[in-house]
N, C-alpha and C positions, 0 to 999 in steps of 0.2 A: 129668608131675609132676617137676619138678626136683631134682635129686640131693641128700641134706643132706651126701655124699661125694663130692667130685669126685676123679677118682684117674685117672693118666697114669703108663704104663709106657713105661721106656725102658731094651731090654736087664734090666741088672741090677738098674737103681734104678727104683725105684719114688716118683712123688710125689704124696702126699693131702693137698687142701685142704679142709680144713671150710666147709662151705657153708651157713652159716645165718650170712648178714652183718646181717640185719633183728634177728636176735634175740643179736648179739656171738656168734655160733658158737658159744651154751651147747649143754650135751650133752645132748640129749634122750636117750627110749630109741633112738630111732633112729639118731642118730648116733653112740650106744655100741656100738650092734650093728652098725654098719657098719664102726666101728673095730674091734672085735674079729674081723667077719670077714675085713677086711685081712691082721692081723696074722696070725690063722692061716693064711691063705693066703700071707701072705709067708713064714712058717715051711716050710709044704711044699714050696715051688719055690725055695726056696734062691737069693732076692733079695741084693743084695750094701749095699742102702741104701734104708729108708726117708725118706722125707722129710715129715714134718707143719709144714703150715701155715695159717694162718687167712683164709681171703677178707673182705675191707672193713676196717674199720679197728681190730679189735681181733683178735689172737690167739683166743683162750675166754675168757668172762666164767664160767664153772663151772658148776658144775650147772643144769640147766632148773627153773627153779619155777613155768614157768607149769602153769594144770591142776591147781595145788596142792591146791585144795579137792576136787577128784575122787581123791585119793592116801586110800590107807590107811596107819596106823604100816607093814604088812606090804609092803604095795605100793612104799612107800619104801624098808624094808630088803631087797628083792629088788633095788631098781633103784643102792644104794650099794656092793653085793657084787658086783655085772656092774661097776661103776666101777672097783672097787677090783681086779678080776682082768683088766681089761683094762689097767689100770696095772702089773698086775705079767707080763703078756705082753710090752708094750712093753720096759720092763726088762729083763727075762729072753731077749728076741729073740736068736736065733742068727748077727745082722746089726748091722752101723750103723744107728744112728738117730742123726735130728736134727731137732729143731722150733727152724722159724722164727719168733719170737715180736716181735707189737708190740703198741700200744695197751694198754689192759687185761686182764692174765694173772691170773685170779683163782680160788680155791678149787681144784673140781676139774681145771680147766686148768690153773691152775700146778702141780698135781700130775702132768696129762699132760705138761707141758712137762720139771719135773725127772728123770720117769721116763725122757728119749730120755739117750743118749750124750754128744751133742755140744747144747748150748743157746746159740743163738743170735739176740742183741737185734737187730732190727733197724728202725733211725733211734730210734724209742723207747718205751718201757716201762715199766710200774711191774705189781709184785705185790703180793698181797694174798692172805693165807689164813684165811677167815674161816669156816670149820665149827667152831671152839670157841665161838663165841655161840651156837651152838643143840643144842653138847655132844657132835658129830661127830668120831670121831677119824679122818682118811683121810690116807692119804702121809705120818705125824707121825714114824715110821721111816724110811722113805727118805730125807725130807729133813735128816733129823738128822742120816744114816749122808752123807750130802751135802755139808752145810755147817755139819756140828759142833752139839751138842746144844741147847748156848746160844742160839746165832743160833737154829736152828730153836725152840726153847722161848720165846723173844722175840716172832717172829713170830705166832704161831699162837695164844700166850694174849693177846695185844695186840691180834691182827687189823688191826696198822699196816699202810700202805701202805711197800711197798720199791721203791724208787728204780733205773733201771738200772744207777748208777754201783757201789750197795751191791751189787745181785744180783752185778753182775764180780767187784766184789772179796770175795765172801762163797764163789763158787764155783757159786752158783746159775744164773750163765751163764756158759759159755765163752768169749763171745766178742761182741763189740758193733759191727754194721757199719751203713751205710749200704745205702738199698735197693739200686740199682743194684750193688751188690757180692754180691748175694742169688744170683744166677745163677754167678758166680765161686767163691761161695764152696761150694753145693751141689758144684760142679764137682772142684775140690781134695780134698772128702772122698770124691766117687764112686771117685774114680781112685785114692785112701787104701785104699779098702774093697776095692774089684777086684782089689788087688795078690797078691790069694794063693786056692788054688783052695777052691770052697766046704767039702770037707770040713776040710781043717785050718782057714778061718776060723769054723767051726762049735765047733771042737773047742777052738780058744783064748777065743771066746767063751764057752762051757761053762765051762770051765776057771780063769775070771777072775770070772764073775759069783759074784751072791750064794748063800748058802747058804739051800739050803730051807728050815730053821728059822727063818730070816729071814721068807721069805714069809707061812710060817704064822704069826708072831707080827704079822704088819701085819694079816693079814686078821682073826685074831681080835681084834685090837686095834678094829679100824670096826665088828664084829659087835657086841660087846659094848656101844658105844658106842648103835650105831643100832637095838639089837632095845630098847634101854630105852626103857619103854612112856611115847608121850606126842613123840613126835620130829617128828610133824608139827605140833602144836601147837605146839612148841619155834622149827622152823622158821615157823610164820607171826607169829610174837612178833618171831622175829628180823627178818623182811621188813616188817614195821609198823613196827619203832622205826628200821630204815634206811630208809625212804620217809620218814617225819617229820623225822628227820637231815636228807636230803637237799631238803627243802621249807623248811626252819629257814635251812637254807645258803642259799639261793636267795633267802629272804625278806633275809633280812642282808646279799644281798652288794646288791638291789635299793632 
């Protein structure tokens, strides 16, 4: 059976492709638990550079919804809280990160995507964070602590799509290349990251990231949100009136 994590070590860096191109690389439970066991493993052995990226032509389309009907309220807020701590592992890593992102970056992926270091568009992109149509609060801290409360308050109660010229200049990516540059440019940051021995770039990472209190107010922030009784219902409300959306579009443009 085929990996939903494909992961290649070299030396210090480490690089994961998300492997579910049939289904835009949404995050099932499976490939949450395979990202977080990454991550803790990249914690232990003192790696000097993740790298996340998305196989086929999208980055993450966000959370997996299929199977929806088989979810309970409970079953969903188990599986928002694994999302939401393996976003704040990413984050809080004792290494570089960098996600490679194209095509479609949406919901819980552009939240994986904001959580790495360094974010990087590459050829092209649009985001979208749309967990306030069905009352979801996830990453609405980080990205705000990101790219300024406005931009993020914009975003997230609009559910617009953003463009990768706006993501540059908002700060939501770093940097916007072309593919063939994809290899170059992981290259420039390994050799950034290796520059100094793992204990002190441990200890300056520490030293620089967020504060605890932080953490703990994101995650109660999506608990509170997602334990309100009725979230699955919420979500398949929201999945009907955007199937309809997107059938209305199609009718119009034919």
């Amino acid at each position: 059976m085929e990996s939903v994590l494909d992961i290649e070590r070299r030396g210090k860096v480490v690089n994961a492709t998300l492997n579910r191109p049939e289904a835009g690389n949404c995050l099932s439970h499976e490939l949450v638990g395979a990202l977080q066991g990454l991550a803790d493993e990249c914690r232990e052995t003192g790696i000097a550079l993740l790298v996340l990226r998305g196989r086929g032509k999208h980055f993450c389309t966000g959370f997996d919804l299929s199977g929806l009907e088989d979810e309970t309220d409970d079953t969903l807020l188990a599986r928002f809280v694994r999302v939401e701590l393996l976003l704040q592992s990413i984050r809080a890593a004792p290494f570089a990160t960098v996600a490679l992102g194209q095509g479609r970056i949406m919901g819980a992926g552009a939240d994986l995507f904001a959580a790495c270091e360094e974010r990087v568009i590459v050829d092209d992109a649009d985001f979208c964070f749309p967990g306030a149509g069905f009352g979801l609060v996830l990453g609405t801290g980080r990205l705000a602590r990101l790219v300024g409360a406005g931009a993020a308050r914009d975003w997230i109660c609009s559910g617009r799509r953003i463009g990768a010229d706006e993501a540059l200049r908002s700060g939501l990516a770093t940097r916007h290349i072309a593919g063939p540059q994809a290899a170059e440019e992981v290259d420039r940051i390994g050799r950034r990251a290796q520059t100094l021995d793992d204990e002190t770039r441990a200890r300056i990472y520490a030293a620089s990231g967020e504060e605890a209190g932080l953490a703990a107010r994101d995650l109660k922030a999506l608990v509170a949100s997602a334990a309100k009784p009725g979230i699955k219902e919420r979500i398949m409300r929201y999945r009907e009136k955007a199937q309809n959306a997107r059938l209305n579009k199609a009718a119009a443009a034919s």
